[in-house]
KEKOL-199604 format. One record per residue (C-alpha): residue number from 1; residue in one letter; x, y negated, z. Coordinates in pm, whole numbers, always signed. Each point is the difference from the previous one (the first is absolute). Layout:
resi: NUM&resn: a&X: X&Y: Y&Z: Z .
...
***
This chain:
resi: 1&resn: x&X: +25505&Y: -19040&Z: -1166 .
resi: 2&resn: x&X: +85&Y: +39&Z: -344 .
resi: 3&resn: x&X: +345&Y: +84&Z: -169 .
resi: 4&resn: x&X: +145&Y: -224&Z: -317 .
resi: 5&resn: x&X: +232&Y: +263&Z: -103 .
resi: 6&resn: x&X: +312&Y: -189&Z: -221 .
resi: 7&resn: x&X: +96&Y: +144&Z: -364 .
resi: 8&resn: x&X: +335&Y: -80&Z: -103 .
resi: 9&resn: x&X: -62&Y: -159&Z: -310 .
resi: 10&resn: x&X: -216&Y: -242&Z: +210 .
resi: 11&resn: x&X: +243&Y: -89&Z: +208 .
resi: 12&resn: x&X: +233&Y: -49&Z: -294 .
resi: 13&resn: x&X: -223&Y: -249&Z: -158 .
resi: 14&resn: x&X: -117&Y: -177&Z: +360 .
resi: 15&resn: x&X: +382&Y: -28&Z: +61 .
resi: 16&resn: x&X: +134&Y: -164&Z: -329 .
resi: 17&resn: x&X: -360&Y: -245&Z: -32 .
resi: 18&resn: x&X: +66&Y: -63&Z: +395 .
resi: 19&resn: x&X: -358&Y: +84&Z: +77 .
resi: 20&resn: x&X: -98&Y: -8&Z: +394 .
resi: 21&resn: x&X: -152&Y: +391&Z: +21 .
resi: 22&resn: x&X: -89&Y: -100&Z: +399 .
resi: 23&resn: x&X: -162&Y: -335&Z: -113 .
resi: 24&resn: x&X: -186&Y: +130&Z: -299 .
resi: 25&resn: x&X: -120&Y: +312&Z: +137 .
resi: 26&resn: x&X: -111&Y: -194&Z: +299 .
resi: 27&resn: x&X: -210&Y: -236&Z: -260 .
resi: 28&resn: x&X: -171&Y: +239&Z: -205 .
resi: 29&resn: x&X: -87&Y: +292&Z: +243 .
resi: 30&resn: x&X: -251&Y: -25&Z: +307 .
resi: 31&resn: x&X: +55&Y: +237&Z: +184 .
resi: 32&resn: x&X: +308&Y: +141&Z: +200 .
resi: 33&resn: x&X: +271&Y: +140&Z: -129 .
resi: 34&resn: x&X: +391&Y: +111&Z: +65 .
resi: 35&resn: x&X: +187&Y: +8&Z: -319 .
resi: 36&resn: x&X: +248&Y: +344&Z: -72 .
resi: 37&resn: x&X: +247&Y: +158&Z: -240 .
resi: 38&resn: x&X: +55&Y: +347&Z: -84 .
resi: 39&resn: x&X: +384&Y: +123&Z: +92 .
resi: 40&resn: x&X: +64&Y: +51&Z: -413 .
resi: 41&resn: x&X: -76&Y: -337&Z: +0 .
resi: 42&resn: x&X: +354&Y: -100&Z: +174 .
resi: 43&resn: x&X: +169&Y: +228&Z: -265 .
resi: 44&resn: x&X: -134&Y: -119&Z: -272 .
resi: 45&resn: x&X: +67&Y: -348&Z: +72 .
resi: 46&resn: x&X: +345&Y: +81&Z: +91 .
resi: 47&resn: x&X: +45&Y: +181&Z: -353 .
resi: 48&resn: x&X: -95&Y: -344&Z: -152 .
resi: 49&resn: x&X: +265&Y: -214&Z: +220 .
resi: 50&resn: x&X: +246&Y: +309&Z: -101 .
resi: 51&resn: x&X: -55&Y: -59&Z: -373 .
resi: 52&resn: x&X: +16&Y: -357&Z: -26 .
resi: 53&resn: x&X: -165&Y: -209&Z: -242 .
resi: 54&resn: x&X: -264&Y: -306&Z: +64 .
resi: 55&resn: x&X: -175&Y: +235&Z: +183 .
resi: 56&resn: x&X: +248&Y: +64&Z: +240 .
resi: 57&resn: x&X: -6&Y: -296&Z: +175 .
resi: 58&resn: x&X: -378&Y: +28&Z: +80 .
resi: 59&resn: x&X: -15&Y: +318&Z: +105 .
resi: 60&resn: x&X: +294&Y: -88&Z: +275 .
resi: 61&resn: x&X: -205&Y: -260&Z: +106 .
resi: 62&resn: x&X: -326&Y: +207&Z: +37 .
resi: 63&resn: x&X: +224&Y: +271&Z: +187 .
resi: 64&resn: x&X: +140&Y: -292&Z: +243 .
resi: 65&resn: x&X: -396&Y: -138&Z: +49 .
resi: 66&resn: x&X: -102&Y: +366&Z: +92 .
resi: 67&resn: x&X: +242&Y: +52&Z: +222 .
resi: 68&resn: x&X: -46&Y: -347&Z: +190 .
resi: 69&resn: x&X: -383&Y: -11&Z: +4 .
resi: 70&resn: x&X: -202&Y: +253&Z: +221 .
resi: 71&resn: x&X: -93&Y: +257&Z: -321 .
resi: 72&resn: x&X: -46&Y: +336&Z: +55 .
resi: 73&resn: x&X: +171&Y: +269&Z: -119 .
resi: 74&resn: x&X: -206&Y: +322&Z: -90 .
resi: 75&resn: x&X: +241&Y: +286&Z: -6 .
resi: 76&resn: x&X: -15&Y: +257&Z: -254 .
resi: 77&resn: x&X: +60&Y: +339&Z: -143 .
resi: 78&resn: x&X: +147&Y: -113&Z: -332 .
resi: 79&resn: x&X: -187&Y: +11&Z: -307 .
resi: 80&resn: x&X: -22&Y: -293&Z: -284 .
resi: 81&resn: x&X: -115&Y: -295&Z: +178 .
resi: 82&resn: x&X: -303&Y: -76&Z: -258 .
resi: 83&resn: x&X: -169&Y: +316&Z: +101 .
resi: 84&resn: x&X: +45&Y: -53&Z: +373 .
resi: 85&resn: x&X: -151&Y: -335&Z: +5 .
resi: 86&resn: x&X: -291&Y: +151&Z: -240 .
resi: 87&resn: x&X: -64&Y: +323&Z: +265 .
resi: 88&resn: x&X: +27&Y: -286&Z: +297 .
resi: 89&resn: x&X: -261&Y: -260&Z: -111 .
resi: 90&resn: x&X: -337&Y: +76&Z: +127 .
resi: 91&resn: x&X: -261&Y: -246&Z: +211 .
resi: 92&resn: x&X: +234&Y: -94&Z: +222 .
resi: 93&resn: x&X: +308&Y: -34&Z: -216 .
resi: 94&resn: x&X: +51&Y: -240&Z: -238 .
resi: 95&resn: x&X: +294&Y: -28&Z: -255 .
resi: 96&resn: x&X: +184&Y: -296&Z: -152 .
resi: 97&resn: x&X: +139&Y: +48&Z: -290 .
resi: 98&resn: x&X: +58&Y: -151&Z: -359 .
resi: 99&resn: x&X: +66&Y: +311&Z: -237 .
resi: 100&resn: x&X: -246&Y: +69&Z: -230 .
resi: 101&resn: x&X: -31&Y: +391&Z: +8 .
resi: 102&resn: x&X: -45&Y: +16&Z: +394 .
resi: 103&resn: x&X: -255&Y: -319&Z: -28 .
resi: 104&resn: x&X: -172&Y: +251&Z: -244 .
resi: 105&resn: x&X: -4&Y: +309&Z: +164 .
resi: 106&resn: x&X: -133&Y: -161&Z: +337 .
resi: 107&resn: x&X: -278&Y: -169&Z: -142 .
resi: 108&resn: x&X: -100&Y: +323&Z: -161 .
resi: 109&resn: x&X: +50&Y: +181&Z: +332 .
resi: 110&resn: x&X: -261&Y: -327&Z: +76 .
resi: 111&resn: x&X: +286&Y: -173&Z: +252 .
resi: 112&resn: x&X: -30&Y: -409&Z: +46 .
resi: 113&resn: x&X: +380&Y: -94&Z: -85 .
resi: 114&resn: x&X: +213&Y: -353&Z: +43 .
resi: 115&resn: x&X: +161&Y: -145&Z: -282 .
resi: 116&resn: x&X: +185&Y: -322&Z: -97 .
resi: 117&resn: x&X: -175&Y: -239&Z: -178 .
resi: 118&resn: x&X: +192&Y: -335&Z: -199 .
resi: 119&resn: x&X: +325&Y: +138&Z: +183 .
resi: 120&resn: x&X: -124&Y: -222&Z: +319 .
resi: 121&resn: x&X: -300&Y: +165&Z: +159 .
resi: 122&resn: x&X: -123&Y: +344&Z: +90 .
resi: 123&resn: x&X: -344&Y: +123&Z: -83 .
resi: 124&resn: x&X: -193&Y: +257&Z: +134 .
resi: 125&resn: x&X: -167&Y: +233&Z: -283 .
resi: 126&resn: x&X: -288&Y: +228&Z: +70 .
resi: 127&resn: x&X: -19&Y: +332&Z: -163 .
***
C-alpha cells in the first residue's frame, strides 16, 4: 500500500476550492493507498489560522478535516517541512503538493507528484 503524503500548501488550496482529497485521489489512482501528513504539517497550518488573513479560514478548515478523517500523522524530528517531504518520497511515497520549488525538486529527484489542476481536480504527474 502506498502513502499520499499531504503538503500544507495543498491542503490550503484543497480547503479554500473545497476539493474532495478522498474522492479525487480515489478517481485518479489505482492502486491502494492511505493518505498522511507530516507533524510540521499541524504547525504550519496552525501558524496560518494564528495570522489571519483569507488564508486563515482555509487552513482551519483543512486542520478540522485532518483531524476528523482517518489521516495519518508521521511524526518527526523537526526540520523545514519541504525537505522532509523531499527525503520521504520514494516508490512507495507519494507527495501532494502545489508549491512550485518542491514540485521541482521531486521531479528532478524523478518522484511522480499530485497537483491541483482548474482548482477542482487533482492530477497525478509522472516524473
Amino acid at each position: 500500500m502506498k502513502t499520499i503524503l499531504l503538503d500544507t500548501s495543498f491542503l490550503v488550496e484543497c480547503a479554500q476550492n473545497r476539493v474532495d482529497i478522498h474522492g479525487e485521489l480515489t478517481r485518479i489512482l489505482d492502486f491502494s493507498f492511505n493518505v498522511g501528513i507530516l507533524d510540521r504539517t499541524l504547525d504550519e497550518l496552525e501558524t496560518i489560522v494564528s495570522r489571519g488573513g483569507k488564508e486563515a479560514a482555509a487552513a482551519k478548515l483543512a486542520k478540522t478535516i485532518l483531524l476528523t478523517k482517518h489521516i495519518t500523522i508521521f511524526p518527526t524530528s523537526g526540520g523545514h517541512t519541504d525537505y522532509l517531504l523531499l527525503e520521504r518520497a520514494n516508490l512507495e511515497t507519494i507527495v501532494a503538493t502545489v508549491d512550485r520549488d518542491l514540485k521541482a525538486r521531486l521531479k528532478k529527484k524523478g518522484q511522480p507528484v499530485i497537483v491541483i489542476r482548474g482548482k477542482k481536480i487533482l492530477e497525478w504527474v509522472g516524473a
